[in-house]
N, C-alpha and C positions, 0 to 999 in steps of 0.2 A: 575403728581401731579401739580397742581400750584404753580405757585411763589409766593414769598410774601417780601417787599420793608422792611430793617432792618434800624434800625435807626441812620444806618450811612450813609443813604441818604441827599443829602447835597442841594436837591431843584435846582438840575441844569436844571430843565425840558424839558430834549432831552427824554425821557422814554415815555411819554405822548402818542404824537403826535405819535409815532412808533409804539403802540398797535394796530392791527387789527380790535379787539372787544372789543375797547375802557373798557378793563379792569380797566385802569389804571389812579387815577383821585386823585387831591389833597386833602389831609387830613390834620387838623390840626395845624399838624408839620411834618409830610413828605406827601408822596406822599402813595399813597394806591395801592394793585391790588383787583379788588373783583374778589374771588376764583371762583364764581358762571360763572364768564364771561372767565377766563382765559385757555387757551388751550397750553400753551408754544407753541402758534404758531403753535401750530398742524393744515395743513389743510392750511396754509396760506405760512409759510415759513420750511425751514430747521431747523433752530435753534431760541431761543425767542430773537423777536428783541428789546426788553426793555436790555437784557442783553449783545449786540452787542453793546449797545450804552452808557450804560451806565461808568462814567469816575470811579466811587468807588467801582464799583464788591459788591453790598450792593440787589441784587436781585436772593436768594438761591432757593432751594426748598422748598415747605411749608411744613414741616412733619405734618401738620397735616390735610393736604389733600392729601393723595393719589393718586392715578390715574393713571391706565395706558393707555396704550397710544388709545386702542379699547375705553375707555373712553372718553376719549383727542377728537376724533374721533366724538363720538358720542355727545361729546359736540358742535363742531364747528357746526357738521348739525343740531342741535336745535337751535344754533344762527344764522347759515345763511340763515336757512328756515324762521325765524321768521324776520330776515333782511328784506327779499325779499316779504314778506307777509306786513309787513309797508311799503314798497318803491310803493307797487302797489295798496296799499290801501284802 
């Protein structure tokens, strides 16, 4: 499933820069993940690095995206096919 930034995100902007597929982008008043981009790092790392890094533990799962992980999966290969298809342009 996706993460998603609860609003005891406190704007410290270490989360940003550690997203892969730059999910993860300022909103507002906090900081956003778009569920559409987000793989909990499936594909890239072991665990999600917005939540490695993150100092207020304020980045859960989004219950109202699902996903498993054959999901998760089939997510990263549409963004990093489509990565690679911009990079060569």
């Amino acid at each position: 499933m996706a993460l998603m930034i609860t609003d005891a995100c406190i704007n410290c902007d270490v989360c940003e820069p550690e997203c892969p597929n730059e999910a993860i982008s300022q909103g507002d008043e906090i900081y956003l993940i778009d569920p559409e981009r987000c793989t909990e790092c499936v594909g890239h790392f072991e665990t999600p690095q917005c939540r490695e890094v993150c100092p207020v533990d304020c980045i859960p799962a989004d219950p109202r995206r699902v996903e498993s992980r054959a999901e998760l999966i089939a997510k990263y290969e549409r963004l990093t096919a489509a990565k690679r298809k911009a990079a060569a342009g």
